[in-house]
C-alpha positions as CSV (number, residue, x, y, z in Angstrom):
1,X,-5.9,-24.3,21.1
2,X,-6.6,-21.6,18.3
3,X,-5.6,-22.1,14.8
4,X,-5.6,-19.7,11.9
5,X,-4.9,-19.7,8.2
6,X,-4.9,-17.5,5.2
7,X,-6.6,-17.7,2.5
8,X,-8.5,-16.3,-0.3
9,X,-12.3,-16.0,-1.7
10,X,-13.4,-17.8,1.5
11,X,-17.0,-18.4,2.2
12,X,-16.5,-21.8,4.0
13,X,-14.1,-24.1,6.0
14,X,-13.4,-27.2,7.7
15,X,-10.7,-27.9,10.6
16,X,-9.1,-30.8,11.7
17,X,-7.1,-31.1,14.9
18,X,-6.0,-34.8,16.3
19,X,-9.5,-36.8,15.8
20,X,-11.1,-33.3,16.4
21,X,-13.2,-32.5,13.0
22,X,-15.1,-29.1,13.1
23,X,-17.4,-30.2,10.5
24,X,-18.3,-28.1,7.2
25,X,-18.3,-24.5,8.9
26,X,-19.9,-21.3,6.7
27,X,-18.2,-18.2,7.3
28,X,-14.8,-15.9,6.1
29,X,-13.2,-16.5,9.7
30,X,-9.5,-17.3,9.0
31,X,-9.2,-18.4,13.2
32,X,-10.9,-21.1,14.8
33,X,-11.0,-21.9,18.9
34,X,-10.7,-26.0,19.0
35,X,-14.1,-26.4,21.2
36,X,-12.2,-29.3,23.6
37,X,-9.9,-29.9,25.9
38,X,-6.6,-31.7,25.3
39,X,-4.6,-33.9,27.0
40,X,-0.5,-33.3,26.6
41,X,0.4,-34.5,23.4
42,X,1.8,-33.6,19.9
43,X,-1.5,-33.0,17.6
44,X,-2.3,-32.6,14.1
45,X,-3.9,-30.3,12.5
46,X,-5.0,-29.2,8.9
47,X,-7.2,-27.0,7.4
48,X,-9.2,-26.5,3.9
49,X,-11.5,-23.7,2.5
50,X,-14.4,-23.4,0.0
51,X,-15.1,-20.5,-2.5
52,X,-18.6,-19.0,-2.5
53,X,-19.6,-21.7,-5.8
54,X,-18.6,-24.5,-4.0
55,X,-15.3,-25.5,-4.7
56,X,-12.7,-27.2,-2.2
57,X,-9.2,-26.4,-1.4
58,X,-7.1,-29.4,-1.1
59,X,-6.2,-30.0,2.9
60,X,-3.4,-27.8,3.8
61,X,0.0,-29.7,4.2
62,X,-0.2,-31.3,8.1
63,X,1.3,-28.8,10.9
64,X,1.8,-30.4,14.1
65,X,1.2,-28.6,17.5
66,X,2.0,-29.5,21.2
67,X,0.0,-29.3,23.7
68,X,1.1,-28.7,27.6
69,X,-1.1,-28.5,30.6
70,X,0.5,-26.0,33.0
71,X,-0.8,-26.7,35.9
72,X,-2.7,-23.4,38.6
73,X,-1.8,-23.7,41.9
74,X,-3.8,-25.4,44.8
75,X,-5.4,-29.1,44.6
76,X,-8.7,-30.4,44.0
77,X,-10.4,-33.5,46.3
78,X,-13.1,-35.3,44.8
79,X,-15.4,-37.6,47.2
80,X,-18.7,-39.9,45.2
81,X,-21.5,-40.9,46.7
82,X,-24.9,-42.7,45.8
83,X,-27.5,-40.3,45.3
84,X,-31.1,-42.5,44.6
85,X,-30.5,-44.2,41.8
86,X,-27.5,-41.4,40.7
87,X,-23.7,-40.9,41.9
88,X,-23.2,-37.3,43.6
89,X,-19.5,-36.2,43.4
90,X,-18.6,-33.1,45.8
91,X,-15.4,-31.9,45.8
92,X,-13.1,-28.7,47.4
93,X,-11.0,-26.9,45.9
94,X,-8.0,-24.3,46.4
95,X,-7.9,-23.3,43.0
96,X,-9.3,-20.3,41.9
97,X,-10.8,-21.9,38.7
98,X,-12.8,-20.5,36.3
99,X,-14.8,-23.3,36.2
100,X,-14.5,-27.3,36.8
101,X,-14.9,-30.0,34.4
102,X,-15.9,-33.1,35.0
103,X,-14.9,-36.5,33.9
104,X,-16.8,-40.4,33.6
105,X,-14.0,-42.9,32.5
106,X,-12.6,-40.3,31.1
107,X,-15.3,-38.3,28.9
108,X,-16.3,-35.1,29.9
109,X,-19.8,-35.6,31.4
110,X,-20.4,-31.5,32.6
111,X,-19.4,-28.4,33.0
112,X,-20.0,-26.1,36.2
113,X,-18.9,-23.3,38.1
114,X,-20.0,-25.0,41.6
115,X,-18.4,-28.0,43.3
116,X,-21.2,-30.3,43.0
117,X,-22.3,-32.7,40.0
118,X,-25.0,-35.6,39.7
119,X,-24.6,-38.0,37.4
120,X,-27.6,-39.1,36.1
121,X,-26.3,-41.2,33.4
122,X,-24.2,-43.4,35.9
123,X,-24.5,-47.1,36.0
124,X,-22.0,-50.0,37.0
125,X,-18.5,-49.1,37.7
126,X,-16.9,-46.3,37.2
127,X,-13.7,-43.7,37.8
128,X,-14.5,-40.1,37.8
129,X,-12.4,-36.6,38.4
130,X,-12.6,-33.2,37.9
131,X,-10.6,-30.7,36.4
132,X,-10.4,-27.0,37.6
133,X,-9.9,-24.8,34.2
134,X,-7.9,-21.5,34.9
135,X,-7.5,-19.4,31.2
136,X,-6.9,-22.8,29.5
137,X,-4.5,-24.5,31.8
138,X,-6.4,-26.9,35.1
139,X,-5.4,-28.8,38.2
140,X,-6.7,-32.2,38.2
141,X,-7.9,-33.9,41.3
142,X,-7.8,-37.1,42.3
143,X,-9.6,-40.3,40.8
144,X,-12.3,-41.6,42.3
145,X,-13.6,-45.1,41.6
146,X,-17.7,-45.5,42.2
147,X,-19.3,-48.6,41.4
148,X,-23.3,-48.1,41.6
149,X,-24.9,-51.4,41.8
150,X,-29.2,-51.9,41.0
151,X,-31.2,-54.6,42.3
152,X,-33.8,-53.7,39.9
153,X,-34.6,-52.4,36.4
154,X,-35.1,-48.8,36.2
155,X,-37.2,-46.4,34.0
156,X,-36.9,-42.4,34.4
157,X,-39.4,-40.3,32.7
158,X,-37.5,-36.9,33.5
159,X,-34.0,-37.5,32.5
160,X,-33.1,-39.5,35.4
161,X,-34.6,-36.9,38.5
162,X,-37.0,-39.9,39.6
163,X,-37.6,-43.6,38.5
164,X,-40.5,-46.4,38.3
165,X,-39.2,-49.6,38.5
166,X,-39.2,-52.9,36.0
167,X,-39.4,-55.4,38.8
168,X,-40.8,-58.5,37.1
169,X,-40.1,-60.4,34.2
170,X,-42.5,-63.1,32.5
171,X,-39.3,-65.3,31.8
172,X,-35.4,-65.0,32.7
173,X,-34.3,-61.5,31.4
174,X,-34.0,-61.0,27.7
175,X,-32.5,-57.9,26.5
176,X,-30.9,-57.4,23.3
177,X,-29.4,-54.6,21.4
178,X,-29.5,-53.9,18.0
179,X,-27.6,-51.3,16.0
180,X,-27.6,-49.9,12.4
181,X,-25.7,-48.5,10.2
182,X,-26.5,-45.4,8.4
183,X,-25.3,-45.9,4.7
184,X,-26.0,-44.3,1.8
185,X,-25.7,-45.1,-1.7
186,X,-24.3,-42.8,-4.5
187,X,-24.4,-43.5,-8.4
188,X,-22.3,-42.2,-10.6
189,X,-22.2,-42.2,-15.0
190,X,-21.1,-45.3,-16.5
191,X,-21.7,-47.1,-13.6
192,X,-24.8,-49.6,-13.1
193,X,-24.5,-50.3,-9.6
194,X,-23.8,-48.0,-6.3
195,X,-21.1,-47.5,-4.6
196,X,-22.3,-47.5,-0.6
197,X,-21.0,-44.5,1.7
198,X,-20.6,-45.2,5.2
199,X,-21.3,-42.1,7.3
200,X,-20.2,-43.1,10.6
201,X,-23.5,-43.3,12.6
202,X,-24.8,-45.7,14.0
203,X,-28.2,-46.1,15.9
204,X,-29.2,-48.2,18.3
205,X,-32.1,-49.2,19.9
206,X,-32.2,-51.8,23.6
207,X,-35.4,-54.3,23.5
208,X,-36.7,-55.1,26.8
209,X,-39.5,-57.6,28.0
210,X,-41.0,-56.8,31.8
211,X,-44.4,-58.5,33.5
212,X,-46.4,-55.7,35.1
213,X,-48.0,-56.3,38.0
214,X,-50.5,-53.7,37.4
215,X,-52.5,-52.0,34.4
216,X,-51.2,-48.1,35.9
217,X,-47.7,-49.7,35.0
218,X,-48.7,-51.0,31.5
219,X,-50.6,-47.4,31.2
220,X,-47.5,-45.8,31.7
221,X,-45.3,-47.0,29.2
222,X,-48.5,-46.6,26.7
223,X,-48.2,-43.2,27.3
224,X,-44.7,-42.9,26.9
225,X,-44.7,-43.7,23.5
226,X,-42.9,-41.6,20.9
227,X,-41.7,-39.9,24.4
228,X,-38.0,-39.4,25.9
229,X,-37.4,-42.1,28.2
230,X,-33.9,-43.1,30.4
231,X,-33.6,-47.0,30.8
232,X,-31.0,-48.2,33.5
233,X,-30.4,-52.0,33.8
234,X,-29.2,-54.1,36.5
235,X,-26.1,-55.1,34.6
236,X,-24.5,-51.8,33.9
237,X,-26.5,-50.8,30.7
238,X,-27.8,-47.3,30.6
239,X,-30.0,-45.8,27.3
240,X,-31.4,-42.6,26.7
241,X,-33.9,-42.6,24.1
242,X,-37.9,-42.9,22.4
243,X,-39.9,-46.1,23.0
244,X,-40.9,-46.5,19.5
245,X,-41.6,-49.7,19.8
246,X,-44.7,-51.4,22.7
247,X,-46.6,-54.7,22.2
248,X,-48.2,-56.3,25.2
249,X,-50.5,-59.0,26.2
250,X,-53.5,-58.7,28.6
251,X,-53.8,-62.4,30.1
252,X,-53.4,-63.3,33.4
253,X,-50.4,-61.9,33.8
254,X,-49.9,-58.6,31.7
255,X,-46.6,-58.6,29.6
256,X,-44.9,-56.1,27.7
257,X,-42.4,-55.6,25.9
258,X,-41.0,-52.2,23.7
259,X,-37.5,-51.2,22.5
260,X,-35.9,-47.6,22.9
261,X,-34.2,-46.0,20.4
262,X,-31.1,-43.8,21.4
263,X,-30.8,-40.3,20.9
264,X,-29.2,-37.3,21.8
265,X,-29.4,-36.1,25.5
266,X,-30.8,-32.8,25.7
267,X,-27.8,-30.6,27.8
268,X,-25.3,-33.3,26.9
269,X,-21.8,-32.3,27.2
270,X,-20.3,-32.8,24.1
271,X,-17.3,-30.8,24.0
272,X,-15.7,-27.8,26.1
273,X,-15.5,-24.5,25.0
């Protein structure tokens, strides 16, 4: 959807539309292109500008908008298949789309104007399809349930293209996860204490503990450090992050252990525009 507005001594602007929020946006555009695709519903949306000193609008009074898919004509089929340590999907199509979007349990995980897509982020079960986008409208194929099962750990230094593998462990596996908060604190006159502001993010970091069974593998995480990293698990669990954390131990038996810290994927699919 596009929405516009009028409005006066503009020199910013924020949109909502359903959960959609555009974010503080700096400009005197009085239209805005909702950068995602919607299912068929009835959505919200409101709007509020800021003068060139700073100062907010209230939110414009709620207008509500439906949204229906009409559908192109032909069909898409959508087949999966395990690719190393990936899931290929292939699929044909009679549709003469502009492009195809594709879907992991339901969040968009690429966009392409070919009929092929790996899924390097894929781990455990999951149900995929596509959607073949002609001026707005698609055709959706059918779902296709994939369940990609590991026997071992797995470590990708390239985003997922190739992986070493975290075959021993010095004890049963311990893996934990840890997340914080980001909060910040704002004072105000007249007031002693705080008042905490929660700003919705949330980092994460996965700690893992491995036995290599050779110094080359204990070299390579060493190196790694401060480096992008994809971990994949056995039991589902994939993280895309830094190792900003490594101890390890030189006995007998070399063990390590090091936590990665999620970030954002380079090229991930956020929205569709």
């Amino acid at each position: 959807p596009t929405v516009a507005w009028q409005s006066t001594a503009q020199a910013a602007y924020q949109v909502r539309f359903g959960e959609f929020d555009s974010g503080v946006i700096a400009g005197r555009e009085t239209a805005y292109r909702i950068p995602r695709i919607f299912d068929d519903g009835n959505y919200m949306f409101s709007v509020r500008t800021a003068s060139s000193d700073g100062e907010w609008s209230e939110w414009t009074d709620e207008v509500y908008v439906a949204i229906k898919n009409t559908p192109p004509l032909g069909e898409v089929i959508l087949s999966a298949e395990r690719f190393d340590a990936n899931v290929k999907l292939s699929w044909t199509s009679t549709v003469s789309a502009d492009n195809y979007a594709v879907y992991r349990d339901g969040e968009l995980i690429d966009v392409t104007t070919g009929t092929t897509c790996i899924d390097r982020y894929s781990n455990g079960k999951s149900v995929y399809y596509v959607r073949a986008m002609v001026s707005g409208n698609y055709a959706e194929s059918n779902h296709v349930t994939y369940t990609l099962k590991l026997r071992y750990d797995l470590i990708s230094d390239d985003g997922g293209y190739s992986y070493k593998v975290l075959k021993y462990t010095p004890s049963p596996k311990m893996q934990s996860d840890s997340y914080t908060d980001d909060i910040t604190y704002q004072y105000y006159s007249g007031r002693e204490k705080p008042i905490a502001i929660l700003s919705g993010r949330t980092e994460r970091s996965k700690h893992f503990m491995y036995a290599a069974k050779s110094r080359e593998e204990l070299l390579f995480l060493k190196r790694m450090r401060g480096k992008p990293v994809l971990v994949k698990n056995s039991r589902g669990c994939v993280i895309n992050g830094i190792i900003n954390e490594l101890q390890y131990s030189e006995a007998f038996v070399v063990t390590v252990s090091f936590a990665v810290r999620e970030i954002y994927r380079e090229g991930e699919v956020v929205d569709y525009v």
